[in-house]
C-alpha positions as CSV (number, residue, x, y, z in Angstrom):
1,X,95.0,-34.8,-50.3
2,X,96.5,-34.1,-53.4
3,X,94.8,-31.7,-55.4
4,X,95.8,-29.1,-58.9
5,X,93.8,-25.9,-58.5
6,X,94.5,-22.7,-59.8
7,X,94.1,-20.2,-56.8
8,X,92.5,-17.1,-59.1
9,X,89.4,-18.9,-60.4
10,X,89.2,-22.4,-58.5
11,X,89.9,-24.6,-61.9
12,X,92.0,-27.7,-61.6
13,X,94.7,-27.2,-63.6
14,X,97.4,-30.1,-64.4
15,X,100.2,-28.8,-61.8
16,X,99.9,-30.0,-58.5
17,X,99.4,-28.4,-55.3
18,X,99.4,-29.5,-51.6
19,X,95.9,-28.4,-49.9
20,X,96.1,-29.1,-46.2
21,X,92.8,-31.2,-44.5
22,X,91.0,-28.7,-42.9
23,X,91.6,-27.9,-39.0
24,X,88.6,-28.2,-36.7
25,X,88.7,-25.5,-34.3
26,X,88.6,-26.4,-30.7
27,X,85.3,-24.3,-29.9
28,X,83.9,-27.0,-33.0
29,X,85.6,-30.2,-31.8
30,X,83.7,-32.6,-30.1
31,X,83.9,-32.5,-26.7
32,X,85.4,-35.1,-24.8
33,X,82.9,-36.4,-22.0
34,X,84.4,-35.5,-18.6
35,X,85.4,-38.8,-16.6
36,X,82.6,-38.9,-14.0
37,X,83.1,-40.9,-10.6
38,X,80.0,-43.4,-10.2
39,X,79.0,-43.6,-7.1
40,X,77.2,-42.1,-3.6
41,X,78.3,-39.8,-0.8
42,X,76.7,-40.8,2.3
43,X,76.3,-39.1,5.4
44,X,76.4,-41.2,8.4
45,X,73.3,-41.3,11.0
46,X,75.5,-39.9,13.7
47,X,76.9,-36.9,11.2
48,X,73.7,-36.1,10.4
49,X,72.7,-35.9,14.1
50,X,75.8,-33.4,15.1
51,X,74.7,-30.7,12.4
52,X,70.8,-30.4,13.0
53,X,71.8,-30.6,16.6
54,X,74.2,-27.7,16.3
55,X,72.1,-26.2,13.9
56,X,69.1,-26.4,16.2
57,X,71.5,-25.2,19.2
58,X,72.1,-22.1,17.2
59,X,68.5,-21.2,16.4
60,X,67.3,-21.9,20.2
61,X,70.2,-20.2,21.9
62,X,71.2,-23.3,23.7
63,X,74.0,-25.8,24.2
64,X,74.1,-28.6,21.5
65,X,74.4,-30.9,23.7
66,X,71.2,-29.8,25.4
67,X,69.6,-31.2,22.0
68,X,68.7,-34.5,21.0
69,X,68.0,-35.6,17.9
70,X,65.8,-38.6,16.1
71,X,66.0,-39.7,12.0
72,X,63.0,-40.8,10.5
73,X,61.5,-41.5,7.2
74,X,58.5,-39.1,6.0
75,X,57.8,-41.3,2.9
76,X,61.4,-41.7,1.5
77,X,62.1,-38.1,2.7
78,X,64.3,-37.7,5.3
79,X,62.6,-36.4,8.9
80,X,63.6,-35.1,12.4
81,X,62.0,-35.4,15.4
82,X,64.1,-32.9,17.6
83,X,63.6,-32.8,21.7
84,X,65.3,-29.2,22.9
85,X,65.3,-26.5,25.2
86,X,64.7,-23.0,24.9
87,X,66.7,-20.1,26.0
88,X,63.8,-17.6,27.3
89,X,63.7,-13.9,29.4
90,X,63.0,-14.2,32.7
91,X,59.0,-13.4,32.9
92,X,60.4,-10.5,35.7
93,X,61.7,-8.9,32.5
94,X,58.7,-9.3,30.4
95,X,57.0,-7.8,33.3
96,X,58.8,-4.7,33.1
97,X,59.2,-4.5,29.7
98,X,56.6,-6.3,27.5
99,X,58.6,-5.4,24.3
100,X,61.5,-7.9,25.5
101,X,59.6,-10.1,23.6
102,X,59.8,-8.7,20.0
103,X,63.6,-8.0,20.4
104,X,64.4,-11.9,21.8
105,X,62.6,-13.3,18.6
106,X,58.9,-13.4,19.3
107,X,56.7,-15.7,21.9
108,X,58.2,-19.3,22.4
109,X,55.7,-20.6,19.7
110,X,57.0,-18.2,16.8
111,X,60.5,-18.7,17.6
112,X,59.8,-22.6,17.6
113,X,58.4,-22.2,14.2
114,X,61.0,-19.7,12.9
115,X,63.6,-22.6,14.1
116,X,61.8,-25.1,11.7
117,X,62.5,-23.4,8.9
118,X,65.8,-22.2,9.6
119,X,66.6,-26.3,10.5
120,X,64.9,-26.9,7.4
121,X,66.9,-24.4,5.3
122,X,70.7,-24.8,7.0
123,X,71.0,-28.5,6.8
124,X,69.7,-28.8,3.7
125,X,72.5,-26.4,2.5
126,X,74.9,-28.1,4.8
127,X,73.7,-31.4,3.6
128,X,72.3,-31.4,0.5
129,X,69.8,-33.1,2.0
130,X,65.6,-33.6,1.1
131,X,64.1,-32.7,4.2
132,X,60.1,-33.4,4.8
133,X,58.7,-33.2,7.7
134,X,60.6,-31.6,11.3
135,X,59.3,-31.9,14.4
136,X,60.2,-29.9,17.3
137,X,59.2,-30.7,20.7
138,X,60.5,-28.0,23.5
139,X,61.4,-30.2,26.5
140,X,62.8,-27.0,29.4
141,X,63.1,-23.6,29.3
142,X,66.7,-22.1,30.0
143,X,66.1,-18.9,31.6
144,X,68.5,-16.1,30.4
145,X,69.9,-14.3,33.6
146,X,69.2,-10.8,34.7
147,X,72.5,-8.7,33.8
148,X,73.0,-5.0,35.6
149,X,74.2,-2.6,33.8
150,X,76.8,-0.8,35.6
């Protein structure tokens, strides 16, 4: 652009001067949507099995593989059914000392409770899984052994 101005007062004048077109700054210019990816990330059935049997494992005190583990649908949420055992005190050490039980985790019942929501909570951050509803049935108990101190 082509334009005469006189730089003291802002009058065009008949001389000619070269005014540059003005530079948007890069915080002002308009932003360039990022390229996004259409599509899904799916988790297989069997995947999905593996963590909230692990995860279950780790909240029971047992083996994973003592931990089997059923998908369902909760109305279009995604729900377990989980068959497990438990790793208990031997009732010989509850006997002697009833406050076994507070430092293990609780009765059997709280810590099958306490389980569901830590299920609930870990996969779903592993996952990024909607969970509804989790069932969890305890099938055995696996008795912790005595140790001696020596």
């Amino acid at each position: 652009m082509s334009v005469a101005t006189d730089s003291r007062d802002g009058w065009f004048l008949d001389g000619t001067a070269q005014v540059p077109e003005p530079v948007t700054p890069a915080a002002e210019a308009p932003a360039v949507p990022p390229r996004t990816n259409h599509g899904r990330t799916r988790i297989v059935p069997h995947a999905l099995r593996q963590i909230v049997s692990i995860v279950t494992a780790e909240s029971l005190g047992v083996n994973p593989h003592q931990v089997a583990v059923e998908l369902g649908d909760d109305h279009g949420i995604l729900a377990f059914t989980i068959r497990s055992s438990i790793r208990v005190v031997s009732l010989r050490c509850v006997t002697r000392e009833p406050a076994v039980i507070a430092r293990t985790g609780g009765t059997i019942l709280a810590r099958a409770q306490s389980s569901q929501a830590e299920i609930r909570r870990r996969v779903g951050e592993l996952t990024g899984a909607n969970i509804g509803r989790i069932t969890v049935r305890l099938t055995a108990v696996d008795v912790t052994p005595e140790r001696r101190v020596r």
